[in-house]
N, C-alpha and C positions, 0 to 999 in steps of 0.2 A: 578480884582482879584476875585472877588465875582461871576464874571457870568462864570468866567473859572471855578469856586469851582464848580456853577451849572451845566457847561455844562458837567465837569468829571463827577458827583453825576448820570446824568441821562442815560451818556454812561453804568456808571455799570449797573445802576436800570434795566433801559427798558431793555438789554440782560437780566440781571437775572431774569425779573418778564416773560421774554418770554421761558427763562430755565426752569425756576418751573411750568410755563403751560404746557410746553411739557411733563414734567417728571410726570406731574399729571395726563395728557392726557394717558401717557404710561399704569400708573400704574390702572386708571381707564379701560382701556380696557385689559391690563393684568387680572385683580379680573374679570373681565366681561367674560371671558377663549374667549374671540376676538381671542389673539393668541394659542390657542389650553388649552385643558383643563389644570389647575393647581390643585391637588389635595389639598382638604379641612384636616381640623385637623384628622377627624374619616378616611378617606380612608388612611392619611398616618400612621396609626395607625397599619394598616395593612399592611405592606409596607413591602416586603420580598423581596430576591434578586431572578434572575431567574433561577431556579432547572434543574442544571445538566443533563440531561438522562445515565444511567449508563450501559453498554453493560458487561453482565458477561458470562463466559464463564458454560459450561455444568457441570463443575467439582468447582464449585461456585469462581471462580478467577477473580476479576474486568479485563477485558480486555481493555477497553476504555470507554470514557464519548462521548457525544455530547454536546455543549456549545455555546452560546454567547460569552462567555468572558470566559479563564481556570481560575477558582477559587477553592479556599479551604476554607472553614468556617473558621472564630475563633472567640475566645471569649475573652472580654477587661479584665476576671478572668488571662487570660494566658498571658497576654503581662506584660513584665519586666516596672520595675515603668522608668527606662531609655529610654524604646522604646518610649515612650509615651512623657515621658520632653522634647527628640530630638525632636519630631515630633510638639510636642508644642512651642519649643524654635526658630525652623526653621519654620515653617508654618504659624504659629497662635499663636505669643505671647499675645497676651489680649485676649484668648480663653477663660478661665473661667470669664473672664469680660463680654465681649459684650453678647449680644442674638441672636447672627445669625448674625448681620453684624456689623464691627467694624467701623465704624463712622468718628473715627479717624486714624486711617489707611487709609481709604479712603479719605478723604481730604487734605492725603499727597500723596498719590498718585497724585490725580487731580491736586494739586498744581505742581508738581515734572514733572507730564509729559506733565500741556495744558500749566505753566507759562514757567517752565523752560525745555521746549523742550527734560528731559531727557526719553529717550525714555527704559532705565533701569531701572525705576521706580518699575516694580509690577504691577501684578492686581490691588490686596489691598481683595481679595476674603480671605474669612474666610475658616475654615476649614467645619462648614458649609453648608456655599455656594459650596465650592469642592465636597460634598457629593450629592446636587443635581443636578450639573451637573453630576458627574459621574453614575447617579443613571437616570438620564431623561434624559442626553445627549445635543447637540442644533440643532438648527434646523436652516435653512437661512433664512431671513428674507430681502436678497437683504441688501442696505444698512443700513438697519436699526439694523441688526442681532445684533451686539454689544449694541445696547444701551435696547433689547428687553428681549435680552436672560439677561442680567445684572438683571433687572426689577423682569422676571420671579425666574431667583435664589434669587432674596433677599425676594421675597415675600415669598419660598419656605423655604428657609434658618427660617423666623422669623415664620412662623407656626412649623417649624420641632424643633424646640427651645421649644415651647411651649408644644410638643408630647414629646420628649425624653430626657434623661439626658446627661449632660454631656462624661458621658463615655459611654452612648450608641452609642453617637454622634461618638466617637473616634471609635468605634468598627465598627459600619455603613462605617466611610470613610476607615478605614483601613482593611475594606475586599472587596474595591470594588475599590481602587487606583490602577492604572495599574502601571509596572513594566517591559513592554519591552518581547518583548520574549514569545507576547500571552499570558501572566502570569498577575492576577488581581489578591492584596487579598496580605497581609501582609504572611500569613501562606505558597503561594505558591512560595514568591519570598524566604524566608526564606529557603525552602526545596533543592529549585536549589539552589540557590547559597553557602550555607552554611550547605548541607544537614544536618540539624537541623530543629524540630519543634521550632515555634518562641517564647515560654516559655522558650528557654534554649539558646534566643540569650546572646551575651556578649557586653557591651557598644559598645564598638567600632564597631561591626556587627551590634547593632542596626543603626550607625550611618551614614553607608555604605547605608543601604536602605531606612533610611531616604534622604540622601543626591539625590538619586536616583530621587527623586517624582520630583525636577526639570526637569530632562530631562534622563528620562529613558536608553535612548541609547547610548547620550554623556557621562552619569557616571556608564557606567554599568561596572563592575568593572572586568569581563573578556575579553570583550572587550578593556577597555579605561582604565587600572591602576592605571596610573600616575594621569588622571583627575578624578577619583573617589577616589585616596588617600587624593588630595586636596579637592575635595569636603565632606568627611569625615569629614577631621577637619574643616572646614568651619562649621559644625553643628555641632562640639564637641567645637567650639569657639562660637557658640551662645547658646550653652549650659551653658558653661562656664560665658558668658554674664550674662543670666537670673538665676545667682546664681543655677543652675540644678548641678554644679558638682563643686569642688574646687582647687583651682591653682595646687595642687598636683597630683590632677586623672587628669587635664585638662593636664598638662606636659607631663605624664607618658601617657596618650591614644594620644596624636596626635604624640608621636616619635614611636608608633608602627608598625611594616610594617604593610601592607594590605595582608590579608593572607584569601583566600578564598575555599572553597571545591565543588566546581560545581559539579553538578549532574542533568542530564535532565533526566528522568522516560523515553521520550520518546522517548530520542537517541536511547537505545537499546529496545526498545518495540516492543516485538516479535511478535506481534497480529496486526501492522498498518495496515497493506492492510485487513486483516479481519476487523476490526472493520470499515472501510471506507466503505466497502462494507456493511456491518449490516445496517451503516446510509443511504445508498442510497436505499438499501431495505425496511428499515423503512417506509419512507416518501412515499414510495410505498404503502404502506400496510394502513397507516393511514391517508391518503389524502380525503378519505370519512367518514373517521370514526370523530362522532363529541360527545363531552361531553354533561353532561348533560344539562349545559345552551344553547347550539346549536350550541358554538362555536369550531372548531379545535381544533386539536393538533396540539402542536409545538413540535417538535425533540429536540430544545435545549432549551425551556425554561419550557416544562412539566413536566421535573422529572422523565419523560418513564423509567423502571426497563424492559432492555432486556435480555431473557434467550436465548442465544444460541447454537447452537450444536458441538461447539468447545472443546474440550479437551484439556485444557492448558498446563497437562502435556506432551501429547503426542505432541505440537506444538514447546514447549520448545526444546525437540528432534530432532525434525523436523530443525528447526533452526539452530542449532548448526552441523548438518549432513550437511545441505547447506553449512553453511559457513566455515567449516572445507574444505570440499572439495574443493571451490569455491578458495581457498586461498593456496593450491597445485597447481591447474590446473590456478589462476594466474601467478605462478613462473615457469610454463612452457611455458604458451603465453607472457609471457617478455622476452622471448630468444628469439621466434619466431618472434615476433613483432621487434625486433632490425634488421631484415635485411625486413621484408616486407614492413615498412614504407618507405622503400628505391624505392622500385616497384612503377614504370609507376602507373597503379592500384589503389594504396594504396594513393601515392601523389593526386592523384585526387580526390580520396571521402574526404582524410584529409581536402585539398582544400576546396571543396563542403561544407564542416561542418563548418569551422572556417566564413567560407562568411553568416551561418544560423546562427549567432552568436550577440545579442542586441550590443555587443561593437563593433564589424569590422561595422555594421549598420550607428552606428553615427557614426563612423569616415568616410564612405563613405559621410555622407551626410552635414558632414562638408565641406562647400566649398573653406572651406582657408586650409585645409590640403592638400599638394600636392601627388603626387604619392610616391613619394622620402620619402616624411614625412612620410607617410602611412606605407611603409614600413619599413622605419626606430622605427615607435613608437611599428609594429607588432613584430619585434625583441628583443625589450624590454623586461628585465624582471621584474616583481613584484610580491609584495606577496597578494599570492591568496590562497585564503582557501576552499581547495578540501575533498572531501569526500573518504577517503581509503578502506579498505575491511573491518573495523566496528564502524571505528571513522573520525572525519573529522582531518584535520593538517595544516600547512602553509606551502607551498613552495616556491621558488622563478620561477617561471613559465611564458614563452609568452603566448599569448592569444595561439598559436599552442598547444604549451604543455597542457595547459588544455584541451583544445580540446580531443588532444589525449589522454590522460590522461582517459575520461570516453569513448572513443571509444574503448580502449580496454581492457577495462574491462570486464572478464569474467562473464556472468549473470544466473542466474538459477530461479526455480521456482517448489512450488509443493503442491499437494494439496491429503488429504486422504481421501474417503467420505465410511459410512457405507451402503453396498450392499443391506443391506434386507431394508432399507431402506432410504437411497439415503439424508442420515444425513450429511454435509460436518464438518469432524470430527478436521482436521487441514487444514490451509492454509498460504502458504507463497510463496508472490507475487515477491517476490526480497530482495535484501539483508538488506532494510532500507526505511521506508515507507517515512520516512520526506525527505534525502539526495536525493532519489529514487524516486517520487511518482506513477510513471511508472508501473501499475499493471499487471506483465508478466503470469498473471493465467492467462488472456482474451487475450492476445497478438494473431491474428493470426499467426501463421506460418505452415510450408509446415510439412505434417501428417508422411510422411517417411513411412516405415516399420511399424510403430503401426498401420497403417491401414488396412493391410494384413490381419489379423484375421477377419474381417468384410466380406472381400471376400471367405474364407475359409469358416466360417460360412454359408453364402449364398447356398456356393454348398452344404455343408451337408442339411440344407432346400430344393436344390431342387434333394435330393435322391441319391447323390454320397456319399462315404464312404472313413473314412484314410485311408482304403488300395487299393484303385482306384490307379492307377501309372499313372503316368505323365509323356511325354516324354521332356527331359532337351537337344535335339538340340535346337541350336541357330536359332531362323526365322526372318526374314525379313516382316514386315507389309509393303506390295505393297502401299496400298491406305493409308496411313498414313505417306507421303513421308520418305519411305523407311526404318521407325521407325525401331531400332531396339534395346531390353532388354539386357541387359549384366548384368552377374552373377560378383559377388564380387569378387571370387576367380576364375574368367576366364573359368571355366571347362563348358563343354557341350557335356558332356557322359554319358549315361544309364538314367536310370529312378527314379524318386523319389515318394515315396508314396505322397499324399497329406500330411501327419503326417511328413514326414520326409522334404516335402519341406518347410513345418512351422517352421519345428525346426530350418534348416539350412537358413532359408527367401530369398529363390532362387526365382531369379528374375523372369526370364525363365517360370517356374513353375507357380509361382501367377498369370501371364497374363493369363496362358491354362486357370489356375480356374477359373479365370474371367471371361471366354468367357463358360466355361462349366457353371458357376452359371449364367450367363445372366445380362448384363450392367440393365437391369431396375431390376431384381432381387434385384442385388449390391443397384441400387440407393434407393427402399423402404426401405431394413433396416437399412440404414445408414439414412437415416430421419426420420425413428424410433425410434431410438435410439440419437438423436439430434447430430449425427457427425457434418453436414450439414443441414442450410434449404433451399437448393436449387437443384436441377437436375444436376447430376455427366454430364461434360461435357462428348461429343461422340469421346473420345480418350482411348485407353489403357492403356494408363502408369496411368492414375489413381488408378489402382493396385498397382499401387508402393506406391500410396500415396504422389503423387505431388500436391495433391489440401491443404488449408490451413484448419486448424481451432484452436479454440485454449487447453491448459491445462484442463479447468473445462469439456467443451463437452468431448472430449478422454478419460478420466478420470471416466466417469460417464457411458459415454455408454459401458466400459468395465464390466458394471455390469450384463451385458446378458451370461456374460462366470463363472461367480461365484457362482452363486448359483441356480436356479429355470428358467433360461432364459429368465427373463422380466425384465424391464428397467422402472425403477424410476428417476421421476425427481430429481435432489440435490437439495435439502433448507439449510438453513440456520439462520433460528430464528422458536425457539418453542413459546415462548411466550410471547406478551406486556403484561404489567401491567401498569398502571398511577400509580400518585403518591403517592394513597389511597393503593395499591393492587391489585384493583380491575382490573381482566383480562380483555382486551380489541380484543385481537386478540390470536388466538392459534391454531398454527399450523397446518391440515388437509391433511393428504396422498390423493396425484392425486393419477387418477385409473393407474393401473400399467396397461403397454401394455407385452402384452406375444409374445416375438420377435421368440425366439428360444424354439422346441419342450426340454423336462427335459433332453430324450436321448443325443440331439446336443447338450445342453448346457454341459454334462457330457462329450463327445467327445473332445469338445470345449476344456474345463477344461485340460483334458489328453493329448491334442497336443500340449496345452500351458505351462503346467507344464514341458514337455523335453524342450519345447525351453529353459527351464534354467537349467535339468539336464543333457543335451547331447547337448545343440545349440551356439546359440551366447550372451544367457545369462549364459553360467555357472561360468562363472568368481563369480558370485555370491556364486558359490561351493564354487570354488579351490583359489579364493584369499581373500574373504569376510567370509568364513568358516560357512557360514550361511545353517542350515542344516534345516529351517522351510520350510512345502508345501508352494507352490507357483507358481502360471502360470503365466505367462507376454510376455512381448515383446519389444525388442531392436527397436528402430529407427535411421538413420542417416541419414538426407538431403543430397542431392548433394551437393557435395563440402564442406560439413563439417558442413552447416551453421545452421543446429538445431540437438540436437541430441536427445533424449527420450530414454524413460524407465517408462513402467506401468505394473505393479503386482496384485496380485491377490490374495485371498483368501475366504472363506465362509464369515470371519469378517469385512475385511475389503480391499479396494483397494486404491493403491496410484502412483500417476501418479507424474512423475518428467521430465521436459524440461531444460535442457542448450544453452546456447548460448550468444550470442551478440546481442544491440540493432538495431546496422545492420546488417543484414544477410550476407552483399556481405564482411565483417570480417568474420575470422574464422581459425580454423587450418586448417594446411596445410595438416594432415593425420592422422594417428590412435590416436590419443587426443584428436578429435573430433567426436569419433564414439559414437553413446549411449553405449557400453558397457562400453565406457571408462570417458566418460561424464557424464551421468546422471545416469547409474547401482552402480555408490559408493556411491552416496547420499543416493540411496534406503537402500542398504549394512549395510552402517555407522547408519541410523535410526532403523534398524532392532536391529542389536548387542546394541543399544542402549537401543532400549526402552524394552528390551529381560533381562533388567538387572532390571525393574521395575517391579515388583510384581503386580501391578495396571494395566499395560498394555500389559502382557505377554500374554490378549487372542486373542490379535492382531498379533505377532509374532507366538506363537506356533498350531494357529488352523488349524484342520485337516478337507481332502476331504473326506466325506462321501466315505463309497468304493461302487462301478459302479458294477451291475451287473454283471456274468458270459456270458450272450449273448452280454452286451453292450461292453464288454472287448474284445470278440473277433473280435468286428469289428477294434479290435487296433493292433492286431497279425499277425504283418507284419514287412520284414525289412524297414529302413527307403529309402533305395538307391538298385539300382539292377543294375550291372553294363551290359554293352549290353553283349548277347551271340555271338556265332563266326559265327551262322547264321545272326542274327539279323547286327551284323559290315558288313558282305558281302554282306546283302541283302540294306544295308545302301542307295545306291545308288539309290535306286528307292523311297526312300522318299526326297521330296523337300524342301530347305531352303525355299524358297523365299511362302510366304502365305500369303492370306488377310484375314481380318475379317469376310467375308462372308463366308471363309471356316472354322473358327473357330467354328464360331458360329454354322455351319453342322454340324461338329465335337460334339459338345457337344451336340447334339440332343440325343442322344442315346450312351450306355457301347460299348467297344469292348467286343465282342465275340468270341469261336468258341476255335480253335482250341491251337490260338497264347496266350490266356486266361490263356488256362488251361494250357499250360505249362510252360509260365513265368509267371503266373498272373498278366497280362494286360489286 
């Protein structure tokens, strides 16, 4: 009996005595910073969380942060004496006991999880210990990770004891405890969930977000109800435990429903795709730039105060014009869409889509799913949480249905930037940056019509005029297998001025120009002006505007027709500051390029302004009732699948694209024209922002008036129908032309005779 008593006594000893060497071993090279630095009493003295970057707009309106982690300050002044009992009650009951690590807690742990296997047990971390982890994070350590990172928190934990009080302690963890949802920091889950600051929670809300620190996602309480009603009173019954509240409020708060008020700031945050774009510009800008000690900037942990050239109110505008319209021209593509999805066509991109899909993915790559299965589990339906035209909702949906569901969804996009100075004033990439992230300002697609004016422009450069005539037969391009332009409205009689063929955006017409302004003409200013950075291929429909690019380029280089002729780059940040104030970076105008003489830019001006009071923009007249100057141009893809619309004036210009995120979707006819697509968004922001005293010198500004010699180069009809020689003499002009005789052609004016009496 006596040598068993010995031989148990030495089985504990020698593990224990080899326990306490390891754990001394740890602890000695932990204080030794072996596993990376532990900061001493004076450095955590200094110990602050990591500062925001705050992105504001021109008209002083927080538009976005940049972040590590989304936090909101607060103060242990502002937390309810309840918020605090819960959090103590559920977390860290012998919190005002221990010094950082509870001892006894911990050795019921150990006992709980190494004797008796329960694997339920707890940490046994203090409140603390939670603050340095959440504050230093862990790091791997291979197997050892758990027993190192323990080590490093308790030794952090018992010096942070020693620096701070108790209720600094409490303020420390509870602005720096995550909450699900991107959200760190009592004050910001308090805002969502319960749109309340967290001074004016109510027990039972405090109880809700305490309950939460276990497992964020399982008890988020718009998510999971039910398990966040019972985890609610689970902390209003440890509340209740540790004498925090009495069997009467304990009764009366756990038979409460759970009744919550969500609010994300960010669902409807009209600025995402701007401020996404400011931070990727950012880290551009300050990638060389180094503080005083010689270390970087960090985007989300400096504190950067970004000024940028956004005008919030005018974006607000801006938004609601999209999405107004976007949510019409929805309810007409739902009609349309009920018989196209039926189409050959249509089954097959559907197809296509649902196969690019992570769910049809694993299920192919499950080997025990059969084909049968496969398709039986695709028929299925569940609830899926889709995003609508401004919120998300549940449906009951196949993986098809959602599919299609965002494929035909109508999309839009628009951007406004100031001409004298190429300021990008509003921008809005799509309907919802977080559901969305898909930023449709850069999206290439095909230029349509809006790139017409570029060719036009070109031949006024090289010395043609609006009242040069153009003849509107139909030709055949030999050497370009057998190409041939076709006009909108079919007609291919008489002549049209150059002014007149702009207004009307005849097909026909813009090719001659092109060929009279010269393919390498065309392609210098359109790389001028950053249409393209590449060499217009060696075809003519390029006139038309079949080559891609995106919203911001078209948008910007329509600044050569506004006001002065020359082309500024868009920016969009005036100014860094750090966290001091101190300016770090500020904005500096590129040299401007002088594309267009003042006369052509003035010409320019005048042939664009009829396209909307006599062409394919007047709808802007007669159904928008918008009576401000303005020059622009209508766009419409082949086949429906992009449509535009970009305006003009001395203050400012604003480019708008519609469509789908696939192209090969789209209407089947005039609901996918730019007039009818993208000209009401313009429309709807105009009457809009025409009602705001602030913004009305964007709306109502006027074109300087155009000299008496520059005017009469505009003193012309727009169309001249043929004469009864010209129809009979018909015969001896040829359809069928190549580009080598084009390009003859526009060597030199007609003269002479035929001139002066029709003016041609």
């Amino acid at each position: 009996m006596k040598k068993f008593r010995k031989f148990i006594f030495k089985l504990i000893l020698y593990p224990s005595l080899i326990t306490i060497i390891l754990i001394a071993g740890l602890y000695g090279l932990a204080i030794g910073d072996v596993f990376g630095h532990i900061l001493n009493k004076e450095e955590l003295k200094d110990l602050r969380l990591n500062l925001a970057t705050e992105i504001w707009s021109v008209d002083n309106k927080l538009v976005g942060k940049a972040f590590v982690q989304n936090r909101s300050e607060s103060s242990f002044s502002e937390y309810p004496k309840d918020l605090v009992n819960a959090l103590v009650a559920t977390e860290d009951a012998r919190f005002y006991q221990h010094k950082g690590v509870d001892y006894i807690s911990l050795s019921r742990v150990l006992v709980k999880t190494i004797i008796l296997q329960n694997k339920r047990a707890g940490g046994g971390s203090t409140i603390t210990q939670q603050v340095a982890k959440n504050y230093f994070g862990r790091k791997s350590y291979g197997i050892l990770t758990v027993p190192i990172t323990k080590v490093k928190e308790h030794i952090l934990a018992t010096r942070m004891e020693q620096v701070y009080s108790k209720n600094e302690i409490i303020e420390l963890y509870l602005n720096t405890v995550p909450f699900g949802e991107s959200l760190y920091g009592i004050q910001s889950a308090s805002k969502r969930f319960f749109s309340k600051d967290v001074e004016n929670l109510k027990t039972e809300e405090s109880a809700v977000l305490v309950g939460m620190l276990k497992a964020n996602t399982a008890y988020n309480p718009r998510l999971h109800p039910k398990r966040s009603l019972e985890r609610r009173n689970t902390v209003l019954s440890q509340m209740y435990k540790n004498s925090y509240l009495s069997k009467e409020k304990y009764d009366n708060l756990r038979n409460k429903k759970l009744v919550i008020k969500y609010n994300s700031r960010e669902k409807y945050n009209p600025t995402g795709y701007f401020a996404e774009q400011v931070k990727y510009k950012v880290k551009e800008l300050i990638k060389d730039l180094k503080k005083e000690d010689g270390s970087k900037y960090n985007l989300e942990t400096d504190g950067l105060q970004i000024k940028t050239t956004l005008n919030y109110s005018l974006q607000k505008n801006a938004l609601e014009s999209v999405l107004s319209h976007l949510k019409a021209q929805q309810k007409q593509f739902d009609k349309e869409w009920k018989s196209l999805r039926k189409t050959t066509k249509y089954k097959k991109i559907i197809k296509k889509e649902v196969k690019k899909t992570d769910k049809y993915k694993l299920l192919v790559a499950n080997k025990e799913i059969t084909e049968n299965k496969l398709n039986q589990i695709l028929k299925e339906k569940n609830k899926t949480l889709v995003f609508d035209s401004k919120d998300y909702s549940i449906h009951n949906m196949t993986l098809q249905d959602s599919v299609e569901h965002y494929l035909k969804m109508v999309q839009a996009a628009m951007v406004a930037i100031n001409p004298k100075t190429g300021a990008v004033l509003s921008y809005i990439g799509g309907k919802n940056s977080l559901a969305i992230p898909y930023d449709l300002v850069y999206a290439k697609r095909q230029m349509a019509s809006t790139f017409k004016p570029f060719v036009y422009a070109t031949a006024l450069e090289q010395g043609w005029v609006p009242c040069d005539y153009i003849d509107n037969t139909q030709k055949v391009y030999s050497d370009y297998d057998n190409w041939t332009p076709k006009n909108s409205d079919n007609k291919y009689d008489g002549h049209y001025s150059m002014k007149g063929a702009l207004t009307s955006s005849v097909n026909v017409a813009t090719v001659a120009t092109y060929f009279r302004a010269g393919k390498e003409n065309v392609n210098d200013l359109v790389n001028k002006v950053g249409v393209i950075d590449y060499d217009l291929p060696d075809y003519p429909s390029v006139a038309l505007g079949v080559e891609s690019s995106n919203l911001m380029r078209m948008t910007s280089a329509y600044d050569i027709f506004a006001i002065d002729g020359k082309h500024r780059e868009p920016y969009i940040i005036e100014t860094i500051k750090d966290k001091n104030g101190k300016v770090i970076y500020k904005h500096k105008a590129t040299d401007e390029i002088q594309v267009l003489t003042k006369q052509n830019q003035e010409l320019m001006a005048t042939m664009m302004r009829s396209v909307i009071d006599n062409g394919t923009g007047r709808s802007l007249r007669t159904v928008y009732k918008v009576r401000s100057e303005f020059g622009g141009k209508t766009g419409t893809a082949q086949n429906f699948s992009d449509a535009w619309f970009i305006a003009f004036n001395p203050e400012i210009i604003i480019g708008v694209w519609s469509g789908f995120f696939n192209p090969n979707i789209h209407f089947r006819g005039a609901n996918g024209y730019g007039s009818r697509a993208a000209l009401p968004i313009f429309g709807k922001l105009i009457n809009g922002i025409d009602k705001d005293k602030n913004l009305r010198k964007y709306s109502r500004a006027k074109f300087p008036n155009i000299s008496e010699s520059t005017a009469s180069l505009l003193d012309c009809p727009d169309f001249k129908d043929d004469s009864f020689i010209e129809r009979n003499f018909q015969f001896m002009e040829k359809k069928n032309t190549s580009t080598d005789k084009e390009k003859t052609k526009s060597k030199k004016k007609k003269k002479g005779f035929w001139k002066k009496l029709f003016g041609k």
